[in-house]
N, CA, C and O atoms as a CHARMM CRD file, in Angstrom:
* protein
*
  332
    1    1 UNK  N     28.67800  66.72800 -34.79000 PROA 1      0.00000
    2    1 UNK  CA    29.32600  65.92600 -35.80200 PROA 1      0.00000
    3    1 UNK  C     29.29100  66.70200 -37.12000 PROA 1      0.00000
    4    1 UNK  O     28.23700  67.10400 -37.61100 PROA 1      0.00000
    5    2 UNK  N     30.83900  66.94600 -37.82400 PROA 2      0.00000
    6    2 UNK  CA    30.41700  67.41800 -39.26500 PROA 2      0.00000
    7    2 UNK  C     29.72100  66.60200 -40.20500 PROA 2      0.00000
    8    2 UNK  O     29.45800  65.39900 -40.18600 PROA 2      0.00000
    9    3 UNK  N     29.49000  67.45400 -40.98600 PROA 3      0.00000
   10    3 UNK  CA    28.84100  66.95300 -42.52900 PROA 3      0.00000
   11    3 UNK  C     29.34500  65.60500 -43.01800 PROA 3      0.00000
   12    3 UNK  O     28.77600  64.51700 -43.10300 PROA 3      0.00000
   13    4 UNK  N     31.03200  66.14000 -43.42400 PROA 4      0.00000
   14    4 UNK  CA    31.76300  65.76000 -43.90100 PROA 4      0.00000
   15    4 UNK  C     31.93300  64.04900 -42.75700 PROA 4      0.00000
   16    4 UNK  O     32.31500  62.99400 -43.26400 PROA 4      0.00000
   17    5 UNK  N     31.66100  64.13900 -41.66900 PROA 5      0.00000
   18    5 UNK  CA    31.77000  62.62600 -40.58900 PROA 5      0.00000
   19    5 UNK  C     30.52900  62.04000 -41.01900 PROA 5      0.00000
   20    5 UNK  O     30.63300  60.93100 -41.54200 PROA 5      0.00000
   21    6 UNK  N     28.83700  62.76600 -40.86800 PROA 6      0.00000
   22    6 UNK  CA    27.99800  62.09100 -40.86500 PROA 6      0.00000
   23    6 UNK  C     27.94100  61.32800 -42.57000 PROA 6      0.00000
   24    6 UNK  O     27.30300  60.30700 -42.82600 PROA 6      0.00000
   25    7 UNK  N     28.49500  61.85800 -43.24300 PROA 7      0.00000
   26    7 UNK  CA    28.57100  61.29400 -44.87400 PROA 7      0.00000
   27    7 UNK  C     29.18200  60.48200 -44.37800 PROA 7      0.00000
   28    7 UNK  O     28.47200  59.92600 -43.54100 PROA 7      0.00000
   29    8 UNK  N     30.52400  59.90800 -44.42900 PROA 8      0.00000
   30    8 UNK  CA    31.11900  59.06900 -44.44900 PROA 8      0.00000
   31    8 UNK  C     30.29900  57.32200 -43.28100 PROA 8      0.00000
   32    8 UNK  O     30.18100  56.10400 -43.40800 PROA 8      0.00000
   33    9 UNK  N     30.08700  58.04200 -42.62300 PROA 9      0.00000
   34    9 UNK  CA    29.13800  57.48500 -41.36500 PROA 9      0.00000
   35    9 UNK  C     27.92000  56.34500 -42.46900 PROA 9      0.00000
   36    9 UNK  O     27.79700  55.12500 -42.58300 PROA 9      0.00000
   37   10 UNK  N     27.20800  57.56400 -43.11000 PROA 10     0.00000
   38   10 UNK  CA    26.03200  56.74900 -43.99600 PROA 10     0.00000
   39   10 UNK  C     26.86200  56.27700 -45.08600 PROA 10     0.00000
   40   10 UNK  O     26.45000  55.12400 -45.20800 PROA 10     0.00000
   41   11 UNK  N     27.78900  56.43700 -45.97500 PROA 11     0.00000
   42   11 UNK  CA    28.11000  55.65400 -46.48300 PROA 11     0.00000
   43   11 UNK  C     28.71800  53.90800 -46.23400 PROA 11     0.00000
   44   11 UNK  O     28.61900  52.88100 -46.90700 PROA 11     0.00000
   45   12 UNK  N     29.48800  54.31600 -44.65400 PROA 12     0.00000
   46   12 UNK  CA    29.32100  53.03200 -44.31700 PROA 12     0.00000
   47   12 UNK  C     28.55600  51.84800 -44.03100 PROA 12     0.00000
   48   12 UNK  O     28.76800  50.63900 -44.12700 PROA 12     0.00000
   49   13 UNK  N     27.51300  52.63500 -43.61400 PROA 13     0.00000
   50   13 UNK  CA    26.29800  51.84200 -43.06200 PROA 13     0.00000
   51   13 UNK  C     25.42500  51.29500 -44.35400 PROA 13     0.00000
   52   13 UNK  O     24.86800  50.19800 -44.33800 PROA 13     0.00000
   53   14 UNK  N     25.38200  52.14800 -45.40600 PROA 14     0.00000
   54   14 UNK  CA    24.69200  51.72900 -47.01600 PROA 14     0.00000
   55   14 UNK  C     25.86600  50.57600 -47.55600 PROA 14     0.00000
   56   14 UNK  O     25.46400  49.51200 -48.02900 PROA 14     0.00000
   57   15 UNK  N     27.02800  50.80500 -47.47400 PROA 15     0.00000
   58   15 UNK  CA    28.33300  49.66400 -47.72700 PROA 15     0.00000
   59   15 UNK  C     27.97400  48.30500 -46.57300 PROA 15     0.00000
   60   15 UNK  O     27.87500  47.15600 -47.00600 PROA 15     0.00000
   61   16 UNK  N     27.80200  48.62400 -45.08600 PROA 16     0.00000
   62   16 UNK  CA    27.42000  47.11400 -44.61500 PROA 16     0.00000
   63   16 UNK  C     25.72800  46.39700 -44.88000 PROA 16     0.00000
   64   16 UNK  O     25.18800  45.43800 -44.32800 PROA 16     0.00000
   65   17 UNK  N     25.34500  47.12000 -45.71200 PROA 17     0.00000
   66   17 UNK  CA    23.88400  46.47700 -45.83400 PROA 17     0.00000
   67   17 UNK  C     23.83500  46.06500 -47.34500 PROA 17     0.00000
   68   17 UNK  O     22.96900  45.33400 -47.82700 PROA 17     0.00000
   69   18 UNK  N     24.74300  46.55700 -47.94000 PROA 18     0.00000
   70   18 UNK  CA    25.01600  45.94900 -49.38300 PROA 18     0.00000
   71   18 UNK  C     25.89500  44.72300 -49.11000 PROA 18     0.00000
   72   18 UNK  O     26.80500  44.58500 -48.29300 PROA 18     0.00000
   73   19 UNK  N     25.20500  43.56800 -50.32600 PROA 19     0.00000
   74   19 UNK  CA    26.04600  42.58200 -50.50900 PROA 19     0.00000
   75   19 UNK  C     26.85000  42.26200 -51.36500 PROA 19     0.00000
   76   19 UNK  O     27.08100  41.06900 -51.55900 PROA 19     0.00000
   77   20 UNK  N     27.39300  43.11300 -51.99400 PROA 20     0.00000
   78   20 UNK  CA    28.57400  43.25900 -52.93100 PROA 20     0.00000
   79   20 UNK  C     29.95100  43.88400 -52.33800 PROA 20     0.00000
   80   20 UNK  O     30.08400  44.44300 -51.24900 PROA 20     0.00000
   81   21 UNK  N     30.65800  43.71500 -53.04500 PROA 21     0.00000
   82   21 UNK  CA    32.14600  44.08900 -52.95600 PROA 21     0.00000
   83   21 UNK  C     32.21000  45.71600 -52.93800 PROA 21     0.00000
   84   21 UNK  O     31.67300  46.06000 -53.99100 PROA 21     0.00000
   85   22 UNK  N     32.65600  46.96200 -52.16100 PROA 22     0.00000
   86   22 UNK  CA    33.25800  47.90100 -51.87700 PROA 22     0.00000
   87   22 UNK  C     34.33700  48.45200 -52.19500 PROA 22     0.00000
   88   22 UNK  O     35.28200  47.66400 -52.22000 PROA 22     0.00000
   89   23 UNK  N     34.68100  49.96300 -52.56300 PROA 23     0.00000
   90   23 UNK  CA    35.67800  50.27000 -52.42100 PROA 23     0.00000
   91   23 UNK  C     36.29300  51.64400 -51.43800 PROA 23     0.00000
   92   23 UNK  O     36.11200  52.79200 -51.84400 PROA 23     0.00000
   93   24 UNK  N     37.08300  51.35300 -50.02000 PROA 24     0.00000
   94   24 UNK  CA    37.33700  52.50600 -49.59900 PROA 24     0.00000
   95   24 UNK  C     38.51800  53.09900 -49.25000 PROA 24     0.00000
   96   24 UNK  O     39.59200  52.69800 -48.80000 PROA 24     0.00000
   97   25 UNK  N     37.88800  54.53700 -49.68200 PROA 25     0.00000
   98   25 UNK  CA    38.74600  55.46900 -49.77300 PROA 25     0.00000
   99   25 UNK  C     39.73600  55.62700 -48.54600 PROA 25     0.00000
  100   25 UNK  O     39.20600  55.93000 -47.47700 PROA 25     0.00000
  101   26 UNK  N     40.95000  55.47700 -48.56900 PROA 26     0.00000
  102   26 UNK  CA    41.76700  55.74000 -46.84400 PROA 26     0.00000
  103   26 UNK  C     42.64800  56.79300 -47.33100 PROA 26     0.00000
  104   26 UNK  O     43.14000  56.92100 -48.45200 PROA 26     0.00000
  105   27 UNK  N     42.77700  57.62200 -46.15400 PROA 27     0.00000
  106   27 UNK  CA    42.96300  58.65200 -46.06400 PROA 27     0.00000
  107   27 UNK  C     44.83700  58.37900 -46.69100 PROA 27     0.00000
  108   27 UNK  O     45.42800  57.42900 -46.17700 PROA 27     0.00000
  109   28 UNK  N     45.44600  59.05700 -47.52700 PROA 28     0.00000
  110   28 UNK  CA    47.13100  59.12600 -47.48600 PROA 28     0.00000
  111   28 UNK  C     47.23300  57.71300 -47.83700 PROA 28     0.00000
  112   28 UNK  O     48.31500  57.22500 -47.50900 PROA 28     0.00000
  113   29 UNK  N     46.38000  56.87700 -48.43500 PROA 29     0.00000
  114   29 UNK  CA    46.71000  55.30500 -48.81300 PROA 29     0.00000
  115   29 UNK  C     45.82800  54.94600 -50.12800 PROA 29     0.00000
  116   29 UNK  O     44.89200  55.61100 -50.57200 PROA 29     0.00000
  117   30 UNK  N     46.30200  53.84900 -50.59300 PROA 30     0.00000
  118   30 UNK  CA    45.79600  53.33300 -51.32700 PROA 30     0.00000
  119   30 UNK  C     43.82900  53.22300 -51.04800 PROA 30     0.00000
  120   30 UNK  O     43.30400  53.25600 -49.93500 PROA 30     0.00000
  121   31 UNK  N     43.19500  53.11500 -52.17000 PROA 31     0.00000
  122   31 UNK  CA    42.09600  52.41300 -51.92000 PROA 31     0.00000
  123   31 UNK  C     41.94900  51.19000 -51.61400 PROA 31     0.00000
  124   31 UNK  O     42.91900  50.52900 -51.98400 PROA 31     0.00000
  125   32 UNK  N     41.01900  50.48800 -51.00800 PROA 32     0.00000
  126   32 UNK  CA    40.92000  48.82400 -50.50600 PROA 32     0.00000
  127   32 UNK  C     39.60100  48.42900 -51.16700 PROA 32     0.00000
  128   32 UNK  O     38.61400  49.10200 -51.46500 PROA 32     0.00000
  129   33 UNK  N     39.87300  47.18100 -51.29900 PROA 33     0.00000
  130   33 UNK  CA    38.21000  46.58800 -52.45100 PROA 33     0.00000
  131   33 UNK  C     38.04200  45.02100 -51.28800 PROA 33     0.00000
  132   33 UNK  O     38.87800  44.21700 -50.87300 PROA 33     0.00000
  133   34 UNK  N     36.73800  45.13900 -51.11500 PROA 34     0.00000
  134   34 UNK  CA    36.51400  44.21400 -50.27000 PROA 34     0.00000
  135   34 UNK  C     34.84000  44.00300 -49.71500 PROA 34     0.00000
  136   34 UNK  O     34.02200  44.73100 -50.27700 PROA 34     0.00000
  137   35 UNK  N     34.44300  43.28300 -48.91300 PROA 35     0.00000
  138   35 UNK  CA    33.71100  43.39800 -48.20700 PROA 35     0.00000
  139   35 UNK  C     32.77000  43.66500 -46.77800 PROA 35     0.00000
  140   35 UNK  O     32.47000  42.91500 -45.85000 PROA 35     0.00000
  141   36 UNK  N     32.53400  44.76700 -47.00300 PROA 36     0.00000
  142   36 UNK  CA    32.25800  45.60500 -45.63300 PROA 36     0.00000
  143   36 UNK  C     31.76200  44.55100 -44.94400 PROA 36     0.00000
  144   36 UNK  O     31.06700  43.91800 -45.73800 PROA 36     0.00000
  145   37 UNK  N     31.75500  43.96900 -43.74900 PROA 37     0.00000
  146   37 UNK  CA    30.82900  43.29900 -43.13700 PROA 37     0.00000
  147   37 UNK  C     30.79500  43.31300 -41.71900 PROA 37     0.00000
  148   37 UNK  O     30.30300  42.37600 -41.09100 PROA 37     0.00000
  149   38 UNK  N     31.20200  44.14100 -41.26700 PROA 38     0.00000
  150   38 UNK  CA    31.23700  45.08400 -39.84600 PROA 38     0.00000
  151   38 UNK  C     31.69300  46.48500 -39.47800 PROA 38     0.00000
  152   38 UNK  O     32.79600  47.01500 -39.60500 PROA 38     0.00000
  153   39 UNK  N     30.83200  46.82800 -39.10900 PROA 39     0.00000
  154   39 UNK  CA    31.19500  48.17200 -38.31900 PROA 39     0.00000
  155   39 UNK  C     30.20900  48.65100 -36.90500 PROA 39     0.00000
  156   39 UNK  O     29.12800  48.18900 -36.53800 PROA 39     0.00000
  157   40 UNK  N     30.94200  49.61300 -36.37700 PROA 40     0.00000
  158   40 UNK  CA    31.08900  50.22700 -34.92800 PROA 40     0.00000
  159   40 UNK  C     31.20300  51.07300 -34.66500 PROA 40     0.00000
  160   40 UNK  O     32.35100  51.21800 -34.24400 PROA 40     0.00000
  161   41 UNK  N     30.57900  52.03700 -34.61700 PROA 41     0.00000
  162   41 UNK  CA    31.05200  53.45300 -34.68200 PROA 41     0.00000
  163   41 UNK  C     30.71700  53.87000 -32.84000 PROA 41     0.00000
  164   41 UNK  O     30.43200  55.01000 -32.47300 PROA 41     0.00000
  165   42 UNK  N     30.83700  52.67600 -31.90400 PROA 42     0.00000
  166   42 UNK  CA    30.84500  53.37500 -30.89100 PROA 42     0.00000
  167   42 UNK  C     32.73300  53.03900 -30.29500 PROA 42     0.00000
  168   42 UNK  O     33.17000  51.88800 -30.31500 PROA 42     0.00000
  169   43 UNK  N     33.45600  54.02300 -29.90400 PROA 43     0.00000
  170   43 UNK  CA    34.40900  53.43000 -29.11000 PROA 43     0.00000
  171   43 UNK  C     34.23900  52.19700 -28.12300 PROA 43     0.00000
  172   43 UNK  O     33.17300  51.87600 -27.60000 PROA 43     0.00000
  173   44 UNK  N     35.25400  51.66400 -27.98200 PROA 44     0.00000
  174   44 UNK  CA    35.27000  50.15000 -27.34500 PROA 44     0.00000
  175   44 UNK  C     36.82600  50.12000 -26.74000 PROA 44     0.00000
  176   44 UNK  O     37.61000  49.19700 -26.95800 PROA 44     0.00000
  177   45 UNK  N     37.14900  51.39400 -25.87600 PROA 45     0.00000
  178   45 UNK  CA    38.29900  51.42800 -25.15000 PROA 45     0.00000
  179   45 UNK  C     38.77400  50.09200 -24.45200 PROA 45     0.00000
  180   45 UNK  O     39.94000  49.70000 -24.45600 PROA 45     0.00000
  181   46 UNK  N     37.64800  49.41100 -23.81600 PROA 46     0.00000
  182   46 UNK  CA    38.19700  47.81000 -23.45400 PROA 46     0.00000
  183   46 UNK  C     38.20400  47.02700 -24.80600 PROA 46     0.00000
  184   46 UNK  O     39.28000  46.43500 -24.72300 PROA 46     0.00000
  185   47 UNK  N     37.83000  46.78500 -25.61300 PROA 47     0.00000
  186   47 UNK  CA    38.41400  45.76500 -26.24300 PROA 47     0.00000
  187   47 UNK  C     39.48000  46.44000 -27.35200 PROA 47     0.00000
  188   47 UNK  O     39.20400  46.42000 -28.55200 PROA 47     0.00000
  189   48 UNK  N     40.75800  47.05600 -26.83300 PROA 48     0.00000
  190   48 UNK  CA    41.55300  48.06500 -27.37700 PROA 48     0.00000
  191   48 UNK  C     41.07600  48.75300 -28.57200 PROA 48     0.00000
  192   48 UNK  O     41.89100  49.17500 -29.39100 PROA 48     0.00000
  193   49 UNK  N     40.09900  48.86800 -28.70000 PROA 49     0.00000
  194   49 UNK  CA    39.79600  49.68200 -29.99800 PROA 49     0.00000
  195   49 UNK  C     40.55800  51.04700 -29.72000 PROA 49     0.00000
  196   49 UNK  O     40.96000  51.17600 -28.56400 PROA 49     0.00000
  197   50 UNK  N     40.80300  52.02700 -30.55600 PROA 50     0.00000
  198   50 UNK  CA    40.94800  53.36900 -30.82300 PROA 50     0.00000
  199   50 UNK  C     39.74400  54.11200 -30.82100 PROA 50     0.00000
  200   50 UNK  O     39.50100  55.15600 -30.21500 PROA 50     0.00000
  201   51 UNK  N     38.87300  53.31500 -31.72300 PROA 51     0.00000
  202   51 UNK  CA    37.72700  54.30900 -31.99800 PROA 51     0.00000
  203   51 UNK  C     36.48300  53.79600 -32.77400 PROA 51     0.00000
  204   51 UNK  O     36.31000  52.59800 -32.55000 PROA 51     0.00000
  205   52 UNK  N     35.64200  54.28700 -33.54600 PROA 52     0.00000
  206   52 UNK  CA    34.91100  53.57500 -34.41600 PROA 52     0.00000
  207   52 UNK  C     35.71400  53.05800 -34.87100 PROA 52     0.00000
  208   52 UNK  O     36.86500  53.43900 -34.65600 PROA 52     0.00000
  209   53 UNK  N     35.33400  51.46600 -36.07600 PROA 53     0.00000
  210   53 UNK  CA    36.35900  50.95800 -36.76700 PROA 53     0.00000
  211   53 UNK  C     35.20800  50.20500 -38.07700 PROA 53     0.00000
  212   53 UNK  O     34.00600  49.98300 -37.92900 PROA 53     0.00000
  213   54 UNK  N     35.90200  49.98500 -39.09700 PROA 54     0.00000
  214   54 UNK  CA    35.09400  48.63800 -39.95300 PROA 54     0.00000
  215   54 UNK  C     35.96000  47.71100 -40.36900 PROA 54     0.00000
  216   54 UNK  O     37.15100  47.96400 -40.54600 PROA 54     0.00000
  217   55 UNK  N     35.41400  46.52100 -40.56700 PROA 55     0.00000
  218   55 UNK  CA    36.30200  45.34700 -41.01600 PROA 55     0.00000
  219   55 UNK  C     35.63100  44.70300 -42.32000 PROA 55     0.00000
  220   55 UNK  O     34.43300  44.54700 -42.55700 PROA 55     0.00000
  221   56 UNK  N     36.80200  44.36000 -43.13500 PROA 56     0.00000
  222   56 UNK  CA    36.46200  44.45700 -44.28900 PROA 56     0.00000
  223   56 UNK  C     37.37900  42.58300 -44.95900 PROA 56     0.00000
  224   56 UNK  O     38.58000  42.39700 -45.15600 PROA 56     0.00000
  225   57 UNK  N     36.55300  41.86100 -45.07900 PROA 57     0.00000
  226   57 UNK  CA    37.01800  40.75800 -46.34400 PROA 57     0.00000
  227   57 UNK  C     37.55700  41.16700 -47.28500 PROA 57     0.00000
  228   57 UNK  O     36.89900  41.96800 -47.94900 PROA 57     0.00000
  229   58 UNK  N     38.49400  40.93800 -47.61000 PROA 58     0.00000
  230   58 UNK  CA    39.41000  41.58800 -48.79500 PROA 58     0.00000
  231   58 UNK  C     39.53700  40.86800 -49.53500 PROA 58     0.00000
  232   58 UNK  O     39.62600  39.73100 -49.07200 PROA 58     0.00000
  233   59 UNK  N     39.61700  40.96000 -50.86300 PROA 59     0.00000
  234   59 UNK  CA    39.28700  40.17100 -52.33400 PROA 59     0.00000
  235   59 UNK  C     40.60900  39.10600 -52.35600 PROA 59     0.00000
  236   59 UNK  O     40.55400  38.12100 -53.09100 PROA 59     0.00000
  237   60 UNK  N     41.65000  39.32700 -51.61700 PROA 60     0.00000
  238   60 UNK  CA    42.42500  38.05800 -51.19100 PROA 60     0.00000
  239   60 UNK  C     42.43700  37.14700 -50.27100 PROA 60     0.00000
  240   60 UNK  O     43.36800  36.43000 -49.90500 PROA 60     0.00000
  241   61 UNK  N     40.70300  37.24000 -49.69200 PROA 61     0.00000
  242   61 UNK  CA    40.61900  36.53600 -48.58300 PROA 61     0.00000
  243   61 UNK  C     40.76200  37.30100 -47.21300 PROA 61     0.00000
  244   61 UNK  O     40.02700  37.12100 -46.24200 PROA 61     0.00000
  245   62 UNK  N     41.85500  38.21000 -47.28100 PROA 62     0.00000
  246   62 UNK  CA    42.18000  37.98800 -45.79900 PROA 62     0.00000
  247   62 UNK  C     41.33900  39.06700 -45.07300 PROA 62     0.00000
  248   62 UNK  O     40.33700  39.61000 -45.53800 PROA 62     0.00000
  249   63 UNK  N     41.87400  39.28400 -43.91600 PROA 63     0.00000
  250   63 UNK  CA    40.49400  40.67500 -43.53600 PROA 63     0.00000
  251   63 UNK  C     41.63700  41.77800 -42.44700 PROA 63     0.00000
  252   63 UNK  O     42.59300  41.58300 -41.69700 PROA 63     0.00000
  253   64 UNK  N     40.79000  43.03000 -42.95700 PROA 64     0.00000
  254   64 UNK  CA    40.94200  44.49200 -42.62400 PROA 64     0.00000
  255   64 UNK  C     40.37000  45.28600 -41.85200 PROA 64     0.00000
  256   64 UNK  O     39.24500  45.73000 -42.08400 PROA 64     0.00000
  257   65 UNK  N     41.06600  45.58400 -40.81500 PROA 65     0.00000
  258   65 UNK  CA    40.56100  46.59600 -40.03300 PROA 65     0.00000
  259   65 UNK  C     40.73100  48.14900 -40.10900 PROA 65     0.00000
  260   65 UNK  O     41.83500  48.67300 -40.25200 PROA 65     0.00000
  261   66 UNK  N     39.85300  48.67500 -40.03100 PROA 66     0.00000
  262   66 UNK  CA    40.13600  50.35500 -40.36900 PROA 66     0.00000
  263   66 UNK  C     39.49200  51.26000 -39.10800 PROA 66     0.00000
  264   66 UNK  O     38.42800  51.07600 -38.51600 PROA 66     0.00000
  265   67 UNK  N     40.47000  52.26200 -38.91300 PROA 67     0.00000
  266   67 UNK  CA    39.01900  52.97000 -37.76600 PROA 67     0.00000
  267   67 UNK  C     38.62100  53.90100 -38.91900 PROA 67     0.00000
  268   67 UNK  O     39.36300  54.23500 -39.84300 PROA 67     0.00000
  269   68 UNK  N     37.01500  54.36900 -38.68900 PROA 68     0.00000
  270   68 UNK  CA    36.45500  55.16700 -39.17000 PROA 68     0.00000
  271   68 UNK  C     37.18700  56.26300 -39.61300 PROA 68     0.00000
  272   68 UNK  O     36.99000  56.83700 -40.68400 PROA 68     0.00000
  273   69 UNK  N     37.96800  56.53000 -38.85000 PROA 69     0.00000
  274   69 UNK  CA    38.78700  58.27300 -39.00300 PROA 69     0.00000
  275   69 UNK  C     39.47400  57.63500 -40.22400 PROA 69     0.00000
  276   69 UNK  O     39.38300  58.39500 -41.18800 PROA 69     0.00000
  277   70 UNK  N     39.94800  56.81300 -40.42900 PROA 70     0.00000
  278   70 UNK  CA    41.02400  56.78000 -41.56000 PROA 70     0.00000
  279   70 UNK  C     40.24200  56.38800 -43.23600 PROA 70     0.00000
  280   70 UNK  O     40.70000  55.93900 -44.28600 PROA 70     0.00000
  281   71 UNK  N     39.02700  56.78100 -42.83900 PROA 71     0.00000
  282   71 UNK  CA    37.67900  56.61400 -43.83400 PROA 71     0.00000
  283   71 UNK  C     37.74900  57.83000 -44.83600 PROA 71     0.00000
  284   71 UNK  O     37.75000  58.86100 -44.16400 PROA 71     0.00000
  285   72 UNK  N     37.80500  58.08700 -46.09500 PROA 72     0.00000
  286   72 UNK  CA    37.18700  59.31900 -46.65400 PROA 72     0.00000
  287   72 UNK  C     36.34200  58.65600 -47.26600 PROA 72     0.00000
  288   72 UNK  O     35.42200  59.46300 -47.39800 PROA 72     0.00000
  289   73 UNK  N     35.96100  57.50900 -47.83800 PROA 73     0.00000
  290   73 UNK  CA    34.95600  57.41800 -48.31100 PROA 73     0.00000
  291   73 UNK  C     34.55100  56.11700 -48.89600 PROA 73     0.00000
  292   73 UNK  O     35.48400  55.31900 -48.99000 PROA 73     0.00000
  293   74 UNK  N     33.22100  55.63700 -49.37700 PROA 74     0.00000
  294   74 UNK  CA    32.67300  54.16000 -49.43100 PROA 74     0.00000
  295   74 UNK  C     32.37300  54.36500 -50.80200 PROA 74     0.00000
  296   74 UNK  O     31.84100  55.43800 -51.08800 PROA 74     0.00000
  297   75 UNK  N     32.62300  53.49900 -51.76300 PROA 75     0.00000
  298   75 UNK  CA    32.29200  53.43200 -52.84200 PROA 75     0.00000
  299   75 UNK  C     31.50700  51.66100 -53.01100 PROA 75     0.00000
  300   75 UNK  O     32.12300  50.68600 -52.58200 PROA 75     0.00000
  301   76 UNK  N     30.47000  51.55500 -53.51400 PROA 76     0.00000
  302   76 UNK  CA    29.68100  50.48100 -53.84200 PROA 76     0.00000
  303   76 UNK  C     29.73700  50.00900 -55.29100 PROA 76     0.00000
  304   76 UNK  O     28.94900  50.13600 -56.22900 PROA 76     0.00000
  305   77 UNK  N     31.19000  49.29500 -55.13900 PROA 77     0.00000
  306   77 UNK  CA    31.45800  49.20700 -56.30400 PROA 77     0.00000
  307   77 UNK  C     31.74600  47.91200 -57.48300 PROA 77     0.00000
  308   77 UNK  O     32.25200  47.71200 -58.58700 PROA 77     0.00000
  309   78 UNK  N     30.94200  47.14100 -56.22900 PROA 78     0.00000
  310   78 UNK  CA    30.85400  45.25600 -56.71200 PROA 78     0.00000
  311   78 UNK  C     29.27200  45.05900 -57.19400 PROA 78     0.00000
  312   78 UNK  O     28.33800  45.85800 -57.12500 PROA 78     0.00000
  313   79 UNK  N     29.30400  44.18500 -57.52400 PROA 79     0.00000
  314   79 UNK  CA    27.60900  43.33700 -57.92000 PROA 79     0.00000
  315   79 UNK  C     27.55700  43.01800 -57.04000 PROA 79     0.00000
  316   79 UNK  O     28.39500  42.72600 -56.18700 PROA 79     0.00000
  317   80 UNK  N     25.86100  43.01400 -57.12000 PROA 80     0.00000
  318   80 UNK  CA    25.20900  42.84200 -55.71900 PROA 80     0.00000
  319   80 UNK  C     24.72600  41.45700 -56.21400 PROA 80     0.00000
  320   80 UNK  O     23.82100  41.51900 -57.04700 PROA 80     0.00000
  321   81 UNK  N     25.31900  39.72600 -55.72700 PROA 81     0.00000
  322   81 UNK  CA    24.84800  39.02800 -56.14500 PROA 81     0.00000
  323   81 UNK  C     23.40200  38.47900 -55.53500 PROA 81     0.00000
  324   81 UNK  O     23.10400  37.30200 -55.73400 PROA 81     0.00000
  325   82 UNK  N     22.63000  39.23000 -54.88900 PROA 82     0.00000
  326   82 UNK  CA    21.31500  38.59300 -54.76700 PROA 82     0.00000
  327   82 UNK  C     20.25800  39.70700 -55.57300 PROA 82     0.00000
  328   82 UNK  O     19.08500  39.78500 -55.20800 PROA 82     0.00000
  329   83 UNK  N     20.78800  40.55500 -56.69900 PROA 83     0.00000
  330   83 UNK  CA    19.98600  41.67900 -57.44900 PROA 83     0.00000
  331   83 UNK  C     19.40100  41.32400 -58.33800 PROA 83     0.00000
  332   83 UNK  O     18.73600  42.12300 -58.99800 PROA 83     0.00000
């Protein structure tokens, strides 16, 4: 695994253990602001996954799926309201 995967990897995992709002980086897209509150980084060919993925509450409510690959990066960028 590169550098550049296992970073992104721990940033996710520091983004689902925080309880504040996120911001991530997608690759060729906009940034997304939301709340990490799942991820998977094992493939799950039966339940059609592609690949790793995270899902994210989005500050309009609704919710987001991303696979990992389309990750550059986690920014922790809400209040943490139990701090």
């Amino acid at each position: 695994m590169s550098d550049a995967v296992t970073s992104v990897n721990q940033q996710i995992e520091e983004a689902f253990h925080f309880r504040g709002n996120v911001t991530v980086a997608v690759r060729g897209g906009e940034p997304i602001e939301g709340f990490l509150f799942n991820r998977d980084f094992q493939p799950h060919a039966s339940l059609g996954k592609q690949g790793p993925f995270v899902e994210l509450y989005l500050v309009d409510g609704s919710r987001k799926e991303l696979l990992v690959s389309e990750v550059e990066g986690v920014e922790l960028t809400g209040e943490d309201p139990a701090a």
